[in-house]
C-alpha positions as CSV (number, residue, x, y, z in Angstrom):
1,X,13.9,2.6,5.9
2,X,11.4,2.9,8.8
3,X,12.2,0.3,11.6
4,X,12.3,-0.3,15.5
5,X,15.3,-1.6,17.4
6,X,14.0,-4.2,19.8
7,X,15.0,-4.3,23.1
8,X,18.1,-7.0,22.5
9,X,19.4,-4.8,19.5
10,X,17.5,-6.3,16.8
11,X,16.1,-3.8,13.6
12,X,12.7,-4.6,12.4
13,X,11.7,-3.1,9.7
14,X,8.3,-2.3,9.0
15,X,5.9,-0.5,5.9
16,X,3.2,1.9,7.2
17,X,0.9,2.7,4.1
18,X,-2.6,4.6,4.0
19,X,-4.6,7.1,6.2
20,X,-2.6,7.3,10.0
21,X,-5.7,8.3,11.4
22,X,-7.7,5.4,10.1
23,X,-8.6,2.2,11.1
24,X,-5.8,-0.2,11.5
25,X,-4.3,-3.7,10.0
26,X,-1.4,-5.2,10.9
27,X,0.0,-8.2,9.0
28,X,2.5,-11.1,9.8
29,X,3.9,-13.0,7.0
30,X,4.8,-16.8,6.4
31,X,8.3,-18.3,6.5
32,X,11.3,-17.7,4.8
33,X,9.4,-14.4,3.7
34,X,9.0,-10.6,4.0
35,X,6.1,-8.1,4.2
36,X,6.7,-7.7,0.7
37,X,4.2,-11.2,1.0
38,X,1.3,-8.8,1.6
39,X,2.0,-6.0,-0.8
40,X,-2.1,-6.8,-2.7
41,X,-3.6,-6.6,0.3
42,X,-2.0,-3.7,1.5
43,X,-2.7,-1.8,-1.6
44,X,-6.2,-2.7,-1.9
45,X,-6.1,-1.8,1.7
46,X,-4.9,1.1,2.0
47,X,-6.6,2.4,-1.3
48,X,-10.0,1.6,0.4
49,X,-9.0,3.9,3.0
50,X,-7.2,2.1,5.7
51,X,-4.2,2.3,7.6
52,X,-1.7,-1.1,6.8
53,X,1.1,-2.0,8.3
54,X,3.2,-5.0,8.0
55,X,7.1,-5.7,9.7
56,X,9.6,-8.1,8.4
57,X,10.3,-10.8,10.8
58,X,13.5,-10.6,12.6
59,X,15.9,-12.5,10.4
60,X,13.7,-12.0,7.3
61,X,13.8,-9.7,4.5
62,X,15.3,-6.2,5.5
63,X,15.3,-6.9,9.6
64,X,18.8,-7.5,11.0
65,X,20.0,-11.2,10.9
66,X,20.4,-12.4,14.8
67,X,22.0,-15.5,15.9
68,X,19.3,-16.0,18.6
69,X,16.2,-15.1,19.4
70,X,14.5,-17.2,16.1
71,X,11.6,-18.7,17.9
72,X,7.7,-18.4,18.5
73,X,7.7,-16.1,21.9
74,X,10.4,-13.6,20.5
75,X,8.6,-13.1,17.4
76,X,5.6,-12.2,19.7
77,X,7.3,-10.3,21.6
78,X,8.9,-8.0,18.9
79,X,5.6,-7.6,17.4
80,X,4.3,-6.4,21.0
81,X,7.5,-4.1,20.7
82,X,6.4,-2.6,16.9
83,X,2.8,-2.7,18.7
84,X,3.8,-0.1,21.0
85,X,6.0,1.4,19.6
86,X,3.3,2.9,16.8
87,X,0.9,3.3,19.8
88,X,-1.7,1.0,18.0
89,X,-4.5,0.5,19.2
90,X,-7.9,-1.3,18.2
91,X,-5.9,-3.2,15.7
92,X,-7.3,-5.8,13.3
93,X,-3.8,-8.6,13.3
94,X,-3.4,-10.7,10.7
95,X,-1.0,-13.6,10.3
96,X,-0.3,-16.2,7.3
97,X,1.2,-18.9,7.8
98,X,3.8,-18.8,10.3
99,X,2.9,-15.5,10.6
100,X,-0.4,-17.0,12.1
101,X,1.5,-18.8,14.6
102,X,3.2,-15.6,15.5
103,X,-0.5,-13.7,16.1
104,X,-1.4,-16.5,18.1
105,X,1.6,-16.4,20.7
106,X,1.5,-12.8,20.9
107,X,-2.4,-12.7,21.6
108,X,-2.1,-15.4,24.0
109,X,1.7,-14.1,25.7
110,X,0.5,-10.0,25.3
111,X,-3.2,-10.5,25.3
112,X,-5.5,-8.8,23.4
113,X,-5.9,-4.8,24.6
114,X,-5.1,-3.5,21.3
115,X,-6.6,-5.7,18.8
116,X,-10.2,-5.7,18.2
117,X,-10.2,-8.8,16.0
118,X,-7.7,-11.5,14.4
119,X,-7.3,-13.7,11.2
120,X,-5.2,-16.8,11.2
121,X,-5.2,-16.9,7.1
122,X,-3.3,-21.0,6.0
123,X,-2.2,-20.6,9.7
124,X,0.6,-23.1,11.6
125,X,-1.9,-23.2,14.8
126,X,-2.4,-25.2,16.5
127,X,0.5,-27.5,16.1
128,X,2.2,-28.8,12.4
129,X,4.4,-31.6,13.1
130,X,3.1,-34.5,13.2
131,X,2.7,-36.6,16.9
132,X,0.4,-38.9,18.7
133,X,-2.2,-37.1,19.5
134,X,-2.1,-34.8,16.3
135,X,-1.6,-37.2,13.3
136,X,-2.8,-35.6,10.9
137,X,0.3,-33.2,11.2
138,X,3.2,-33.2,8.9
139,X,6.1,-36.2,9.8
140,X,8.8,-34.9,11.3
141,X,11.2,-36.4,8.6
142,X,9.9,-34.2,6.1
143,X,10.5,-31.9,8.4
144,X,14.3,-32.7,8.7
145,X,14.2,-32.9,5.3
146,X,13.9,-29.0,4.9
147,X,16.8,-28.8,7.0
148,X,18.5,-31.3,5.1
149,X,17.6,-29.3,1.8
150,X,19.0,-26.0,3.0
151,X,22.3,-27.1,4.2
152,X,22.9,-29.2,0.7
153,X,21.4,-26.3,-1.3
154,X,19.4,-23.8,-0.1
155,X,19.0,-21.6,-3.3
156,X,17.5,-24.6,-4.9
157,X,15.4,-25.8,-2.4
158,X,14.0,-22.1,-2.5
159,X,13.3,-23.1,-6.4
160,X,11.6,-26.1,-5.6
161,X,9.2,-25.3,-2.8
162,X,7.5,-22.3,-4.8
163,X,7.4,-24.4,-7.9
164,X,5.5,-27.2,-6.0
165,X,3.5,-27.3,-3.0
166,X,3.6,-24.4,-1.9
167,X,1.7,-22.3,-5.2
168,X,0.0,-25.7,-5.4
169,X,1.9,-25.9,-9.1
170,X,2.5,-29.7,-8.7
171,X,-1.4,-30.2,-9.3
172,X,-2.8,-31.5,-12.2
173,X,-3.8,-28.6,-15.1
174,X,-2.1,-26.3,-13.1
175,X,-0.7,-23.3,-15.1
176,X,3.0,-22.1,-13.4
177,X,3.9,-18.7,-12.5
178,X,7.7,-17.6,-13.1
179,X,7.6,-14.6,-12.0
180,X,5.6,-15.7,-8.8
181,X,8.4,-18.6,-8.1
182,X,11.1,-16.0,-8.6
183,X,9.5,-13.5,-6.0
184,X,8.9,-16.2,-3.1
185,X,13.1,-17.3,-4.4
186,X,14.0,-13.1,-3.6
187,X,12.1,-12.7,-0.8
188,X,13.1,-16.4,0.9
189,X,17.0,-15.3,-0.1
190,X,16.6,-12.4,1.5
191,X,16.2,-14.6,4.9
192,X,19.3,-14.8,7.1
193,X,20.2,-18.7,6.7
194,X,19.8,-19.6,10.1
195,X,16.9,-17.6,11.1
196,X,15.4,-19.6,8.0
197,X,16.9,-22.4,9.4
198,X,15.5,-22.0,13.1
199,X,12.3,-20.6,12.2
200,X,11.4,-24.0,10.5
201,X,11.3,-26.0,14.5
202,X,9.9,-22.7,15.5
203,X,6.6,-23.2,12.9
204,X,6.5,-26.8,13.1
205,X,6.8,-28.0,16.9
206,X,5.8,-24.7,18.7
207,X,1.8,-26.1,20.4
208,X,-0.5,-22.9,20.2
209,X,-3.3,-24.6,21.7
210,X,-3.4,-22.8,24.8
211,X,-2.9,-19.7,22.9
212,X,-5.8,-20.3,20.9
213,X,-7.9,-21.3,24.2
214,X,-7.2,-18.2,25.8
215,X,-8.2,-15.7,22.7
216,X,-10.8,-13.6,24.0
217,X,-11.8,-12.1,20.1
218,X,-13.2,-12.7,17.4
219,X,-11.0,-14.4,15.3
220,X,-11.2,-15.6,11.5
221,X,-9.8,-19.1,10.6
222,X,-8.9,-18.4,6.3
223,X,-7.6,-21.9,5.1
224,X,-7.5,-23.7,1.4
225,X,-8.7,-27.1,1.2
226,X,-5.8,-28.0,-1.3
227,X,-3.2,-26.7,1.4
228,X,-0.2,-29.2,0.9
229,X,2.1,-27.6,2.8
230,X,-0.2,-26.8,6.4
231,X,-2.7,-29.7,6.3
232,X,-6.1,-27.9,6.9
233,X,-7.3,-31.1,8.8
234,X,-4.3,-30.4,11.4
235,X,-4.5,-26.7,11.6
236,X,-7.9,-24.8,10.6
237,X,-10.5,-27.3,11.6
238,X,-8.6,-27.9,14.8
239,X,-7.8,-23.8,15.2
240,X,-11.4,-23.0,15.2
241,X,-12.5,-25.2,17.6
242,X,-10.5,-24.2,20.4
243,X,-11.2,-20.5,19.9
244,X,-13.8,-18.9,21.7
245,X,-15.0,-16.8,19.2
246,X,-13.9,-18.7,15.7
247,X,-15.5,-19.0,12.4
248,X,-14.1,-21.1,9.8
249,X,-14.4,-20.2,6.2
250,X,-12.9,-22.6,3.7
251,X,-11.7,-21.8,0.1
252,X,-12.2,-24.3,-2.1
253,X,-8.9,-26.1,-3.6
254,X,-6.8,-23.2,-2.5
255,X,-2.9,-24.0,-1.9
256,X,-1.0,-22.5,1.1
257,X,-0.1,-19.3,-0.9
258,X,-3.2,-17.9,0.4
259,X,-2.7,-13.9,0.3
260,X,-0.8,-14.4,-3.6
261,X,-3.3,-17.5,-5.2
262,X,-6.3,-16.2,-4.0
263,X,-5.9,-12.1,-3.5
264,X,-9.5,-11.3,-4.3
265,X,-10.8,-13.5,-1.5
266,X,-8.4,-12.9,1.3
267,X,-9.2,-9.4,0.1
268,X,-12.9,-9.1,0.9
269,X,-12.9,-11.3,3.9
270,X,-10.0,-8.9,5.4
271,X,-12.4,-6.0,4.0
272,X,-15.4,-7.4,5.8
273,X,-13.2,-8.0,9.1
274,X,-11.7,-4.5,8.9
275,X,-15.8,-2.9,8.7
276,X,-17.0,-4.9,11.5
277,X,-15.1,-3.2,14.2
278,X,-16.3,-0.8,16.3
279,X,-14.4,2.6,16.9
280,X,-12.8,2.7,20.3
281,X,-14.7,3.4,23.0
282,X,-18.3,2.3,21.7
């Protein structure tokens, strides 16, 4: 399997689809996840002629398991690590989710020299939890109540997520998928139980807001209006307006499960993004 050791040991391991020569996307997925999270778009992707590449998180899916090292600036920094270790350049970074927290930190800890443009897609930016001066966040004793979950039963609380909030499958009308619950179930298992365990302060109480200040590209903000699980009120409509260069585009009642619920539109728009860059050097 293709990976990169990191500089404190760790494996990531990453899939590199399409044209090498073409132009280039790179994706970070959501918590407790994989890259297997992006497989549609990578296909459509890559069958459209592009070059697609997405890693598995340190701790997640097939990367190694570490004990430390599961927080916001380390996943930015092994990114940076994949990053140059492909030698990419004039990139077009894509996170979901957590993932979107991830592109955030490494775009505001590594700049942006090798990405032309940026999509935060249901993204954690610019803060989750719930405080003060951000109420409109999720509480932090639901919160500890993932934590809770996990330790009591985490096989089951990897059951209930995918069959509620997070497909949106709770709603009224709405029409379950098993096999869709049982692929977020193998990919979340697949999750070292601590990183999973860590990663959730790491998404929740990790403030990109000077992050997303200091992004000097164009950047699209992808968010459902039916997001139960990252508010959009908290997170998109706040993201875009500290961005420099930010446009907002809204799906109507779309869950959190962006990139699986709504695969023809994250699709195009990532389409679109991918045609509107400009060759290096022009």
């Amino acid at each position: 399997m293709p990976s990169i050791t990191t500089r404190d040991g760790t494996e990531i391991y990453y899939k590199d689809w399409g044209d090498r020569s073409a132009q280039t996307i790179v994706f970070s997925h959501g918590w407790p996840l994989s890259s297997d999270d992006w497989a549609s778009q990578m296909m459509f992707l890559s069958e459209a002629g592009y070059r697609t590449i997405a890693h598995d998180r340190r701790g997640h899916g097939r990367s190694s398991q570490p004990w430390t090292g599961n927080d916001m600036d380390t996943y930015a920094d092994d990114l940076s690590e994949l990053l140059e270790s492909l030698d990419l350049h004039n990139i077009v970074l894509v996170g979901h989710s957590t993932g979107g927290g991830e592109v955030a930190r490494y775009l505001g800890r590594h700049g942006s020299s090798r990405v032309a443009k940026a999509a935060l897609v249901a993204a954690v930016t610019p803060l989750l939890q719930q405080t003060d001066d951000n109420p409109e966040g999720v509480p932090l004793a639901v919160l500890d109540s993932f934590r809770e979950q996990m330790r009591k039963n985490r096989s089951q609380f990897f059951i209930d997520v995918p069959s509620g909030p997070f497909f949106g499958f709770n709603r009224p009308h709405a029409v379950t998928s098993q096999g869709q619950v049982w692929d977020w179930w193998r990919q979340g298992m697949a999750c070292g139980f601590k990183n999973a365990y860590d990663c959730i302060k790491a998404f929740s109480e990790t403030d990109f807001t000077e992050d997303l200040r200091n992004i000097d590209i164009e950047v699209l903000v992808l968010h459902g209006d039916d997001d139960q699980v990252v508010p959009i009120t908290a997170t998109g409509e706040k993201s875009v307006k500290l961005l420099k260069h930010g446009t907002l585009k809204v799906l109507p009642g779309a869950p959190h499960s962006l990139p699986a619920s709504c695969i023809d539109e994250v699709n195009q728009e990532l389409l679109s993004l991918l045609k509107s860059v400009k060759p290096r050097g022009q």
